[in-house]
DOZA-66708 format. One record per residue (C-alpha): residue in one letter; x, y, z. Coordinates in steps of 0.02 Angstrom, whole numbers, plus 50000, padded with zeros to 5 digits. Each point is the difference from the previous one (the first is absolute). Example, Ala and Ser with C-alpha at 12.3 -4.5 7.8 and 13.67 -1.06 7.14 Angstrom:
<rs>
a506154977550390s500695017249967
</rs>
This chain:
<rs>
x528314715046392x499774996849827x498094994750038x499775013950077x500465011049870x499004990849876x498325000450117x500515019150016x500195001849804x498344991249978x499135010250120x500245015249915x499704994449833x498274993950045x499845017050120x500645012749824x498664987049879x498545005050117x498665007249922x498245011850061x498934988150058x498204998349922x499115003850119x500895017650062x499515003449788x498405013649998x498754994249886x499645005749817x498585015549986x498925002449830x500015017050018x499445013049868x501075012949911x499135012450081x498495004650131x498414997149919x499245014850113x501525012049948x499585015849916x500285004749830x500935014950055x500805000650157x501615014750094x501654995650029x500274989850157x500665014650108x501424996050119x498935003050171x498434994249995x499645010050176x500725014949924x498654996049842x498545001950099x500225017050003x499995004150185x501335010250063x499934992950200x499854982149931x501964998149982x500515005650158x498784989850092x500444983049901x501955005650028x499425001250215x499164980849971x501364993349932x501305003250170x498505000550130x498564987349923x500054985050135x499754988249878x501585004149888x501034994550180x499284984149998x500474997849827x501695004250006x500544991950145x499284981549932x500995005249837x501565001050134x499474985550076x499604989049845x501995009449939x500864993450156x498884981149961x500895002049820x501525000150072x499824985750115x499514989749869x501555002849918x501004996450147x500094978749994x500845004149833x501765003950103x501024990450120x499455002250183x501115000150131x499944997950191x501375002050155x499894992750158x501064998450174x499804991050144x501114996250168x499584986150087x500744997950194x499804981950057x500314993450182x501094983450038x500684993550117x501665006249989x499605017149979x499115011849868x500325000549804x499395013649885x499684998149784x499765014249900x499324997349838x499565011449839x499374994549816x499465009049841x498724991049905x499655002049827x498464993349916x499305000849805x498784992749893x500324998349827x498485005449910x500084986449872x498234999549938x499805019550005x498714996450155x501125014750107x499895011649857x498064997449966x499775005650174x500975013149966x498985006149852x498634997950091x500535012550153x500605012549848x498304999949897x498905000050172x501305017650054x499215005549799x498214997550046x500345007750139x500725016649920x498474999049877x498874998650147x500875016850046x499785009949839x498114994450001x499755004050167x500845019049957x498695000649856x498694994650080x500285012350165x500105015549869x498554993749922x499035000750166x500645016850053x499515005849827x498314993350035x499885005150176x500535017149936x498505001749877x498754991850120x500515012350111x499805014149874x498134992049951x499715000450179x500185019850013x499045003449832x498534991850058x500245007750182x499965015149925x498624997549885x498924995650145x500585014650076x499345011849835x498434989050010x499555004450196x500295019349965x498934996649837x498624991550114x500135014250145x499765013049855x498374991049929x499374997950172x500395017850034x499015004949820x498544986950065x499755007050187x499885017349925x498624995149876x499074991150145x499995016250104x499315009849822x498824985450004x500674995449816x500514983750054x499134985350094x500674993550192x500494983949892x501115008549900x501055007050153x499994981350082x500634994049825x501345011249984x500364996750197x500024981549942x501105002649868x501275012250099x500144984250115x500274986549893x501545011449923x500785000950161x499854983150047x500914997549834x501165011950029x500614990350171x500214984149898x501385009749880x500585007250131x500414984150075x500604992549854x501155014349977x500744997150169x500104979949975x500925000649828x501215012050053x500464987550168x500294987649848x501085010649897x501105003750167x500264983050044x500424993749810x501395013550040x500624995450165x499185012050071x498945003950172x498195001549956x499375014550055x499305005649843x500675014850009x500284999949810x499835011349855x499094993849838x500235007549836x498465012749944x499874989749841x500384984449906x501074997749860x499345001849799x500784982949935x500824999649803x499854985549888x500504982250064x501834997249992x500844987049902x499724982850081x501154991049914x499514980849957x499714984050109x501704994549948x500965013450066x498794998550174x500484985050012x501755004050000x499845015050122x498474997050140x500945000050148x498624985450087x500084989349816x502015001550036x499824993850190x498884985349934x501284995149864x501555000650142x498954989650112x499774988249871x501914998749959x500434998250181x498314988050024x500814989249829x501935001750089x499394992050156x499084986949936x501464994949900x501235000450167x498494990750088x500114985849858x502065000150009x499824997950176x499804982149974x501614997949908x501674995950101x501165013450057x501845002649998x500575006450175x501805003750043x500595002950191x501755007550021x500415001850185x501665004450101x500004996450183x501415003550128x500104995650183x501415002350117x499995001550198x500795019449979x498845010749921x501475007249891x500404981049944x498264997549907x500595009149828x501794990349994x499994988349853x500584987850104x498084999650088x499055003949848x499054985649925x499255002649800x498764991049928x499045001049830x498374991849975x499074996349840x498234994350009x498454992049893x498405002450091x498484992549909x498375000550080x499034983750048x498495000950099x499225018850065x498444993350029x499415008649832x500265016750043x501245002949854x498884994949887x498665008550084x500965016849989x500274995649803x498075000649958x499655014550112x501185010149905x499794996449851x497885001450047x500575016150058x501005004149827x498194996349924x499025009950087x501315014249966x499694997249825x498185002450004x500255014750116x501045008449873x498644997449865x498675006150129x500905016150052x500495003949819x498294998149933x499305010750146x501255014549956x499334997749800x498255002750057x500385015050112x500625007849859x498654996749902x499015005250122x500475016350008x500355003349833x498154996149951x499555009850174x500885016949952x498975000649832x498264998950084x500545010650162x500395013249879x498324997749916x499145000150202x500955016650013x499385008249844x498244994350038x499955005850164x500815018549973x498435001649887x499074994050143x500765013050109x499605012549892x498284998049940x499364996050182x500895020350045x499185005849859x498364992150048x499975003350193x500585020049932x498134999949912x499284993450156x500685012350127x499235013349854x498364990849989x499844997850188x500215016850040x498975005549867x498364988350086x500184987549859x500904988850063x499704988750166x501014997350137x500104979249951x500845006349833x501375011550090x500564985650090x499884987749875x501205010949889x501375002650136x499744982150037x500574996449844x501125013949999x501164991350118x499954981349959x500615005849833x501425010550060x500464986050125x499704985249878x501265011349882x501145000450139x499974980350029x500364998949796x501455010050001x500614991650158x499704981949927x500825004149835x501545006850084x499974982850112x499744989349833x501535009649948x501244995750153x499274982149969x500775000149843x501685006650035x499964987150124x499474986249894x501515002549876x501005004750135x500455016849942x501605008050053x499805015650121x501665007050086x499595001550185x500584978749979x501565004750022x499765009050157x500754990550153
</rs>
């Protein structure tokens, strides 16, 4: 008994004196201060960054994604399931116990006997090398990655319905551009024909218009399609039918100044797919280590009680119960090499964990980058383009007064509402691909927005 105890003792002082292992450690970053694409002046990070867009349906419709969007349900049901693998893990950690019974009815000669039997057996292995709690670490930090896996799929969902949203939106602008565009065309024809019949104008001005008039409307089908398709997308990112019956907003959002981004550091610390890659590595480094430990011996105890009696209600007297206690040292000897083969896959796998972490993190830096660089010369596309916009009105306004003047030709008219409309829809696209740049941002340093908590 007194061995026992001191094997015991030992156990858990070698168990308590366990350490992280090295290789569940995340490597070192060199990591500036600050973003070297940052602005000099910069808002306040606001609290929603769906609510900082500025769109008043935006909300709602992230809110409906995160209870209906597919996606989230596969999510949270392998965070259950990697929850309930947690707490198998830590299950070896405790005594198991088992009950059986059995009657047995043999024939002789002289007649017929009967044996009933019952047992409780109870069965634990002292986890003397820490190899049972390593395991358990590693079911706890895999349940972690898991829950980060969550949180960056919620952010990434509202940052698809946010973009869904405003493609949708585009969608309708330029639908309804093409729409102005076709009525503009019918007039001009309409202006054209007339001149034709006062012999002003030549048969090959009528077939241009006519030319022009069609290409508009085949346009115009195109958006119209489009229109249709990106609002089948926007349904389905929200668990919803597609029938694309769907109302877009009549205009997108002015966006302020960039919000604070913080610095890599604190990105780092707060990235919900940097956090999965750093739990993966933990549980990667915990299972290597119970991998390696499994080559150790182990300390198994057996406690078992066993009764058996020819009347059922004899089997519990303590005259028929039989106790026994068993102590045991098992030490591995030949496996064939798969313990040792299980050793350098882990701790392989530990490694590759460890350069995955480095990978993801550095991937999440450059997004932010990225965008932070990006929502500097979107703004400049913007600006550019609204003067675009407005010196190709102004020109096609002198056209119109030229043409119907006989200065002008019918080429020129055209040309100028040609232009008319790629700048208007080019300053559409700008707008559109700023306020995308923008989401990409919030998502890149995982910006808080409160339709998360939303089960």
């Amino acid at each position: 008994m007194f061995r026992l105890s001191l094997i015991l003792s030992t156990a858990l002082v070698v168990t308590a004196c366990a350490g992280t292992p090295p290789l569940a450690t995340a490597p070192d970053l060199d990591l500036p201060d600050a973003y070297v694409s940052a602005p000099t002046i910069a808002g306040p990070q606001h609290p929603d960054w769906v609510v900082a867009l500025g769109d008043e349906a935006l909300a709602g419709l992230v809110a409906e994604a995160m209870s209906a969007n597919p996606g989230l349900g596969v999510a949270r049901a392998n965070l259950e399931a990697a929850m309930a693998s947690a707490r198998a893990a830590r299950a070896p950690r405790l005594p198991s116990a088992d009950a059986s019974t059995s009657a047995t009815i043999r024939d002789v000669a002289v007649g017929s006997s009967e044996v009933y039997s019952a047992g409780i057996e109870v069965t634990w292995q002292a986890d003397v090398w820490g190899r049972i709690s390593d395991a358990a670490r590693a079911g706890a930090f895999s349940a972690e990655a898991s829950a980060a896996d969550l949180a960056g799929a919620e952010l990434l969902v509202a940052a698809n319905v946010a973009n869904a949203w405003f493609a949708f939106t585009e969608a309708r602008l330029q639908r309804e551009l093409s729409q102005r565009d076709v009525d503009t065309r019918t007039r001009q024809l309409e202006i054209v024909e007339r001149r034709f019949v006062r012999g002003v104008a030549r048969s090959s001005d009528v077939r241009t218009a006519r030319s022009a008039l069609a290409s508009s409307r085949a346009a115009l089908a195109v958006r119209e399609r489009n229109e249709a398709t990106t609002a089948r997308t926007l349904q389905v990112a929200l668990g919803r039918y597609p029938d694309g019956a769907l109302e877009a907003a009549s205009r997108l959002p002015d966006l302020g100044v960039l919000p604070a981004s913080g610095t890599p550091e604190e990105l780092i610390a707060r990235r919900p797919d940097i956090l999965a890659a750093e739990f993966r590595l933990a549980a990667a480094g915990y299972s290597a280590e119970a991998a390696r430990k499994a080559l150790y011996p182990s300390l198994n105890l057996r406690g078992l009680v066993t009764g058996s009696a020819a009347d059922p209600s004899d089997v519990f007297s303590s005259a028929n119960l039989v106790e026994s206690l068993t102590a045991s040292i098992v030490a591995p000897l030949f496996r064939g090499g798969a313990l040792r083969a299980e050793r350098d896959r882990t701790a392989a796998a530990a490694r590759a964990q460890a350069a995955r972490y480095v990978e993801v993190s550095l991937a999440a830096l450059r997004e932010v980058e990225n965008a932070l660089q990006s929502d500097r010369l979107l703004a400049e596309r913007v600006a550019a383009q609204q003067t675009a916009q407005e010196e190709a009105a102004a020109a096609l306004e002198l056209v119109e007064r030229q043409y119907a003047s006989g200065v002008g030709t019918i080429f020129e008219l055209i040309d100028a509402q040609t232009r008319l409309i790629q700048a208007e829809s080019q300053l559409i696209s700008a707008r559109r691909d700023r306020l995308d740049n923008r989401i990409a941002l919030h998502l890149a340093i995982a910006g808080p927005f409160a339709a998360s908590d939303i089960q």
